[in-house]
Structure formats: structure tokens, C-alpha cells
C-alpha positions in Angstrom: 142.8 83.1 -21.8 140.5 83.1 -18.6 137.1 81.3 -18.8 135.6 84.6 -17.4 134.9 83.5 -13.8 136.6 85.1 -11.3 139.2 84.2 -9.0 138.3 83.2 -5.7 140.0 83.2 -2.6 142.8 83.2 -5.2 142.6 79.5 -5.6 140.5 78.8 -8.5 138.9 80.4 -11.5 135.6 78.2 -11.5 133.5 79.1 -8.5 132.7 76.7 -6.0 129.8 76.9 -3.4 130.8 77.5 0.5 128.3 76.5 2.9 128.2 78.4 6.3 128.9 77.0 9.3 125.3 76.8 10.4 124.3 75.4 6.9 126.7 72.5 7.5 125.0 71.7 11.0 128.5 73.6 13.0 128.0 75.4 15.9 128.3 79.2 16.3 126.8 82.4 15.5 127.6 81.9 11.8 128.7 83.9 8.5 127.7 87.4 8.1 128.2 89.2 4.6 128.5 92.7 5.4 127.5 95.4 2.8 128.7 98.8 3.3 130.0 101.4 1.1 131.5 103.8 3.9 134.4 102.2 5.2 134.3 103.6 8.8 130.5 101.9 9.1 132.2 98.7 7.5 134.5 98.5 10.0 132.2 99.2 12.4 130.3 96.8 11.1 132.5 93.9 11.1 133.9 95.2 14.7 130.4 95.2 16.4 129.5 91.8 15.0 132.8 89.9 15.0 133.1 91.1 18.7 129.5 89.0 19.3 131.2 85.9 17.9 130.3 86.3 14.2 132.6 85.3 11.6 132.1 88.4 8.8 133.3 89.1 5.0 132.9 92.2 3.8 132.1 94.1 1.1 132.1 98.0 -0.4 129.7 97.8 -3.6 127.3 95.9 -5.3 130.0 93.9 -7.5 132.0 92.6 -4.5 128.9 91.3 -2.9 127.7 89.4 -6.0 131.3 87.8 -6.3 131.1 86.4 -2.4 127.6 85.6 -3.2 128.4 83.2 -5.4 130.7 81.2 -3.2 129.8 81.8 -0.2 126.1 80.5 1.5 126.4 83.2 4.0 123.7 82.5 7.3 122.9 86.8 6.6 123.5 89.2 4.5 123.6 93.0 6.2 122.9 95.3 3.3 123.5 99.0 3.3 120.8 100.2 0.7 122.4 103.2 -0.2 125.7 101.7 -2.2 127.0 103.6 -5.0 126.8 102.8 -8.8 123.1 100.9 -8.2 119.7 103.2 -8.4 118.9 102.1 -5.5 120.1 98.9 -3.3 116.9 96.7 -3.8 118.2 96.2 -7.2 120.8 93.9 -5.2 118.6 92.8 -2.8 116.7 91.2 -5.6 119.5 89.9 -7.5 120.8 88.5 -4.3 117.3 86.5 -3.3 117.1 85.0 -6.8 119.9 82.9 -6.1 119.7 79.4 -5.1 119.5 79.1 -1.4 119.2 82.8 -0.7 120.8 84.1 2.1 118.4 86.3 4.9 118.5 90.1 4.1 118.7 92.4 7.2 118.7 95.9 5.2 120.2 98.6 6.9 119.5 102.5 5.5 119.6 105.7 6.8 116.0 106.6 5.1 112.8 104.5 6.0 111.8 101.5 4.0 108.9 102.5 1.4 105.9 99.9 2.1 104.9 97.5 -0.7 106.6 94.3 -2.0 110.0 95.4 -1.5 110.0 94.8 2.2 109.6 90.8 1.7 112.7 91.3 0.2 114.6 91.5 3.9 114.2 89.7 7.1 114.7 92.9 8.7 115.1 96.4 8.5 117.3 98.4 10.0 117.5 102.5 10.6 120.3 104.6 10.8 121.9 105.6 13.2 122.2 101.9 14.7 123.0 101.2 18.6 125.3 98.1 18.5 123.5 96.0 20.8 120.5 96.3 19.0 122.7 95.1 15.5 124.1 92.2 17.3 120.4 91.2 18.2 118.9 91.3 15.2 121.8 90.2 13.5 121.0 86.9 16.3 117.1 86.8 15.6 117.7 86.5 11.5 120.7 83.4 11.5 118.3 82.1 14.4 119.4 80.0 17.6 122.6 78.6 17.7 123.4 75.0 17.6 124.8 73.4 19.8 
């Protein structure tokens, strides 16, 4: 007899909005939703940018992202474009920025971005293979400075 929402966190079946840290005026890098259907990269992922001081959540398709979208305010969103069962990932991307108080997309893909209107879609773009300085930094550039 569920109302159709899903469970959270496992603590409730009617989603409540989380703000991140930043968006609640806390100090620290902030929130990062990671998007990533290979689970080595994920890890990666989470490793690299957790490492940098990042707090991350994860996710491995386009249905686990849209259930921690819509709880969590996260300060980015890094979004693998080529996850499964979607034609192609800016399907999310648009469902993701239609929300209230969208979250900044950093897209990350192993193929270049097509020009047109689908780049004002992300923040920033990212190309495969990616050195993990240059993640943490643009990661950095797109939640913007920290607070202190």
C-alpha cells in the first residue's frame, strides 16, 4: 500500500529536499553527485574527489541519479554521458536542469560534445581519458570558492 515515492535514505517514503553544505552557507568543498555506469571509473571517481575533500554520492544509471536528485541539492553533478538504458545522456542532463534549483552539470564523455544548445546544458565538459588533478579542478571552478 505504498504512496509510490521511494524510500530514502531508508527513512521515509515522502521525499524531502537536502540542501548541500555550500547551499546552507557551511564550509567545505561541497556535495558531488557522481554519475558513472562503469564501476571502476565510479570508484575512481568518488576516490579522486573524496581525496580533494569532497563529500560524493554516487550513482550507476539514469534512475538512481533521478532518485538522489530529488532529495538531494547537490553543489555538482559529474555526469558520465554515455549511461545505459538512455539514448543518449542529455536526455538526463535535461531532466536534471528542469528541476527546481538545478544543480551545475560538469559532463564527462569519452566522445566530443556536439556544438549547439546542448552544451548550455553543462558548466563544463569533460573528455576522456581524465588526469585527476585536472577533475578535482574543474570539479573546484563549477561549486566555486569555498566559504569560509
Amino acid at each position: 500500500m505504498g504512496t509510490g515515492m521511494p524510500t530514502v535514505f531508508g527513512l521515509s517514503r515522502t521525499p524531502t529536499l537536502l540542501y548541500s553544505r555550500r547551499a546552507m552557507g557551511e564550509t567545505g568543498p561541497g556535495i558531488v553527485l557522481v554519475i558513472e555506469n562503469d564501476r571502476d571509473t565510479r570508484e575512481l571517481f568518488d576516490f579522486t574527489l573524496t581525496g580533494a575533500g569532497f563529500r560524493c554520492v554516487t550513482a550507476a544509471n539514469a534512475e538512481e541519479t533521478l532518485r538522489q536528485a530529488a532529495v538531494v541539492r547537490f553543489d555538482a553533478i559529474l555526469m558520465d554521458l554515455g549511461l545505459p538504458r538512455l539514448e543518449d545522456g542529455l536526455a538526463l542532463a535535461r531532466q536534471l536542469r528542469e528541476r527546481p534549483l538545478p544543480s551545475p552539470i560538469i559532463a564527462v564523455s569519452g566522445h566530443l560534445l556536439p556544438a549547439g544548445p546542448a552544451r548550455e546544458l553543462f558548466a563544463a565538459y569533460i573528455l576522456k581519458p581524465i588526469d585527476p588533478e585536472q577533475l578535482v579542478t574543474i570539479v573546484r571552478e563549477v561549486v566555486g570558492p569555498r566559504t569560509t
